[in-house]
C-alpha positions as CSV (number, residue, x, y, z in Angstrom):
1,X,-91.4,47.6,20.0
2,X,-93.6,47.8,16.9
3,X,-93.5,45.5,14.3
4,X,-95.5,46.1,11.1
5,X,-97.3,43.8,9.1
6,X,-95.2,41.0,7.7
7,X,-96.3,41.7,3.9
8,X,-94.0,44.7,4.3
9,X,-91.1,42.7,5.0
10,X,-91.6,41.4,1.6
11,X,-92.7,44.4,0.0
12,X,-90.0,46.3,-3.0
13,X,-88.2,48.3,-1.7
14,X,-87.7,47.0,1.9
15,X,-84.4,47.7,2.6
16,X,-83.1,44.8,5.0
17,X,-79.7,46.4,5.9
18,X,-80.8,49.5,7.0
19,X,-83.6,47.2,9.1
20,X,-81.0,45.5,10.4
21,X,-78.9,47.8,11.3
22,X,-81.6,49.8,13.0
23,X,-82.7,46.7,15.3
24,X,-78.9,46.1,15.9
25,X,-79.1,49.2,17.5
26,X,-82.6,48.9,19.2
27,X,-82.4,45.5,20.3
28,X,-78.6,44.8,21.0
29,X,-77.4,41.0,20.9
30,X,-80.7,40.0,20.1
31,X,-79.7,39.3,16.2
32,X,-77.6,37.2,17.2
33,X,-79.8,34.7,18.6
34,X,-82.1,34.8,15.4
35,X,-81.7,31.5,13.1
36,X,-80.9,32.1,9.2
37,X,-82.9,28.9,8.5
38,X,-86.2,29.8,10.0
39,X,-86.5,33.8,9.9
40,X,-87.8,35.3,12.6
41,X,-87.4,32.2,15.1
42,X,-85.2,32.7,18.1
43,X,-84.1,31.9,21.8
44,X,-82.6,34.0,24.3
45,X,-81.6,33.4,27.9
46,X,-84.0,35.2,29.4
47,X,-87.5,35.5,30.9
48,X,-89.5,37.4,28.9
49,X,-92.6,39.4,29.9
50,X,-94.4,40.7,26.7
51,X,-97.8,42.7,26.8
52,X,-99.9,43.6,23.4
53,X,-99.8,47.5,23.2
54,X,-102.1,47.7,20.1
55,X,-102.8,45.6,17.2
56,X,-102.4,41.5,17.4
57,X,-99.8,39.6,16.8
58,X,-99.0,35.6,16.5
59,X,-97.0,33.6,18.9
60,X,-95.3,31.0,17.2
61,X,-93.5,28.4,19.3
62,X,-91.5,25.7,18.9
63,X,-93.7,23.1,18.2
64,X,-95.2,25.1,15.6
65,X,-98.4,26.0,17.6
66,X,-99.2,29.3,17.5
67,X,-101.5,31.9,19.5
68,X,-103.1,34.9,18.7
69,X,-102.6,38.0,20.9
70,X,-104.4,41.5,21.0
71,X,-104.5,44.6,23.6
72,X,-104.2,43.7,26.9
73,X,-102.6,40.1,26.4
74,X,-99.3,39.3,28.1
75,X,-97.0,36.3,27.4
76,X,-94.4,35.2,30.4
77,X,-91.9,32.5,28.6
78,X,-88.0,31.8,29.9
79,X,-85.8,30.4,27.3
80,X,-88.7,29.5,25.1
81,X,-87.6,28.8,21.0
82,X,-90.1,31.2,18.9
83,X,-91.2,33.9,16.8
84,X,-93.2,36.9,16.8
85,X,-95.7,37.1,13.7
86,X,-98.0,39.7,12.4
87,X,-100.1,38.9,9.3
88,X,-102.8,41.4,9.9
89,X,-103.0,44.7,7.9
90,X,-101.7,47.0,10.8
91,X,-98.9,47.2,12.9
92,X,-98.6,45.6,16.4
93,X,-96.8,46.9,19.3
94,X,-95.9,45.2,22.3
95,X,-94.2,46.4,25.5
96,X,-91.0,43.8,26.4
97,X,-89.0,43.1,29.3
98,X,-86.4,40.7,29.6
99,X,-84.6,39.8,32.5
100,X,-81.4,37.4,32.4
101,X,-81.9,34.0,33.3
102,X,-79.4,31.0,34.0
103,X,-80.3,27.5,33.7
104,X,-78.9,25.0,35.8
């Protein structure tokens, strides 16, 4: 995935739908589990293994802490509630895996 800086999102001109609907695509079900009161914040059900590409990119979890990530970072996290940020001038990519979890 790459995301671009987060001034674009609120650039003119950004055309949300067609951002949306390309993600829906992309990243299916993973919309869903975004929460319209805090963009950008989600949970899934999963374990997630996440490796910075190129570029950095904030962590933001829960708890509002956040940490900072660059080339050759990885992140392991099951189930955890947060958000990927990226208020630097260039885009960030990041290699994803998630694999289905069930909690008990």
């Amino acid at each position: 995935m790459t995301f671009p800086p987060d001034a674009v999102f609120g650039s003119e001109g950004f055309d949300f739908e067609r951002a949306g609907a390309e993600h829906a695509v992309l990243s299916p079900g993973l919309a869903e589990t975004f929460e319209p009161d805090n963009p950008g914040m989600h949970r899934t059900p999963t374990v997630d293994y996440v490796a910075v590409l190129s570029g950095r990119v904030v962590l933001e979890l829960d708890d509002g802490a956040t940490v900072a990530l660059g080339p050759g970072d990885t992140v392991v996290q099951q189930g955890t509630r947060h958000a990927w940020r990226n208020p630097f001038d260039e885009p960030v990519s990041i290699a994803v895996v998630l694999t289905g979890a069930h909690g008990g």
